[in-house]
N, C-alpha and C positions, 0 to 999 in steps of 0.2 A: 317738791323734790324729795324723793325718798333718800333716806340715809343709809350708805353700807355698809356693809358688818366691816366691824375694826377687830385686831385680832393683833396682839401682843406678842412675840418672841423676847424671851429676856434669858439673859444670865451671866454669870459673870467673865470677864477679859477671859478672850482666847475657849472660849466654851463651843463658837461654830454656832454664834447667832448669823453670823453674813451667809456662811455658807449655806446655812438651812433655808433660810429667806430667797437665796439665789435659785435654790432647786422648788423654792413655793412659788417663784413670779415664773419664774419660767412652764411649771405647770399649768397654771391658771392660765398666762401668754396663752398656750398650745390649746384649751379649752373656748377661747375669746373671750376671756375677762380682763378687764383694764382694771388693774392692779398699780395703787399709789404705796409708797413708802415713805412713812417718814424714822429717820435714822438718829437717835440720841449722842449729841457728841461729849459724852459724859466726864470730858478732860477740860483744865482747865486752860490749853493754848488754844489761839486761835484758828479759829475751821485754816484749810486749805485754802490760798486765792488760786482761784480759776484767772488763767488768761492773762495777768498781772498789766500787757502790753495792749489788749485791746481799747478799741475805744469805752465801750461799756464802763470799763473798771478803771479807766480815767474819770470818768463822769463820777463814779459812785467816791473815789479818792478827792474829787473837789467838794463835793459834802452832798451829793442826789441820796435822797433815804432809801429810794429805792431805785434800782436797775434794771432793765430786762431787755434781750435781745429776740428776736424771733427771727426764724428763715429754716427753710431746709429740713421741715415739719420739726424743730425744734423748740423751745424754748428755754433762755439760760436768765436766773434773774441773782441779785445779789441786793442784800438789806441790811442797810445798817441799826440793828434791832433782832434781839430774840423775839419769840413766839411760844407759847404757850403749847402744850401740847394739845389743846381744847381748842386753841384760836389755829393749830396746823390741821386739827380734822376739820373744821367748819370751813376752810380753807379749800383743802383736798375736797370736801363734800360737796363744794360749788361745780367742782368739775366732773361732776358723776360721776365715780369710776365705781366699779363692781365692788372692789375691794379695799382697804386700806390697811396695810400691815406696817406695826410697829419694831424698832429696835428699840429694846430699852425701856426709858420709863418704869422700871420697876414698882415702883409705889403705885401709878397707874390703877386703876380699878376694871379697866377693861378685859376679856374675856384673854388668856396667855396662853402660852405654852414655856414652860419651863427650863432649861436645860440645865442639869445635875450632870460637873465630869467629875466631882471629886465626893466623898464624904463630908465635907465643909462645906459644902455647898448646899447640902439640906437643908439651910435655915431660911433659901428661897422657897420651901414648901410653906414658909407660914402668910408668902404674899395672898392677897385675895383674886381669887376669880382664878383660878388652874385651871383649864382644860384637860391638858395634856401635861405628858412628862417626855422628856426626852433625856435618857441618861447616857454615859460612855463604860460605863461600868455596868455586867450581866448583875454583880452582887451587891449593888446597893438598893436597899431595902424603903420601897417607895411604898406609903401606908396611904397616900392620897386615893382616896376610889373616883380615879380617871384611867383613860388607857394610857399604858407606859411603853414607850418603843425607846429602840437602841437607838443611837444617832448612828451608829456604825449599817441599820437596815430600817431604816424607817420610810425608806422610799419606795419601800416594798406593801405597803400601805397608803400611799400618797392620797389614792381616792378618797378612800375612809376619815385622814387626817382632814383634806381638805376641805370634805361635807362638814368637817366639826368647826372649820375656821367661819367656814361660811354660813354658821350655823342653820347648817341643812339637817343636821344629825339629830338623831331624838331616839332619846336610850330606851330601850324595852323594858 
């Protein structure tokens, strides 16, 4: 079983990591790539409950460690237990999907993309492994040697970013 490229989106609340992610799955979708995400819930309440009333989430409320429903080419599962960002791709990896895009994770060492909306936010340039830069500001001053797109037009680019996530890219 071959591994697929994992590809990072980070930055900080309200920066338009969901939204960036929405217009890369949907890309890759329209390409035929099966694209998995896993999403950092980097707050301290707890996730959302799905369904509160179904059976499922009865079973997992009497103490089942794990859940999962399937039907209707779906699948919903719920666990009682965190995962590891390591143990979510070895996860995801079992199910071959083409791609695996992350939210979050910052510390992460996997290959990123950035996104810088403010001046303060620069001191995400000292994470490892940059790719890309994604800024909302024309004049902040990105001294990383990767390519730097707007957030405001970066889909104008989509091909190019997306050969980089996939790392199809190979610089001249």
């Amino acid at each position: 079983m071959a591994h697929p490229p994992i590809f990072q989106v980070v930055g900080y609340k309200k920066s338009g990591k969901t939204s960036t992610l929405e217009k890369l799955i949907h890309y890759g979708d329209q390409l035929g790539d099966r694209v998995a995400v896993v999403k950092h819930h980097g707050h301290t309440t707890p996730l959302d409950e799905a369904h509160r009333l179904n059976d499922s989430a009865r079973l997992h409320e009497n103490g089942a460690f794990i859940t999962s429903v399937t039907g209707a080419d779906e699948v919903q599962m719920q666990m009682k237990s965190s995962l590891s960002l390591e143990k979510m791709v070895k996860w995801y990896s079992f199910l071959e999907p083409d791609l695996i895009l992350v939210e979050g994770y910052k510390k992460a060492t996997y290959p990123k993309a950035v996104i810088i909306k403010k001046n303060e936010d620069l001191e995400l340039l000292d994470l490892d492994n940059i790719q890309v830069v994604l800024t909302w500001e024309d004049n902040i001053l990105i001294t990383r040697p990767v390519p730097v797109y707007s957030i405001h037009h970066w889909t104008e680019n989509i091909e190019e970013l997306y050969s980089i996530i996939k790392g199809d890219h190979h610089s001249e």
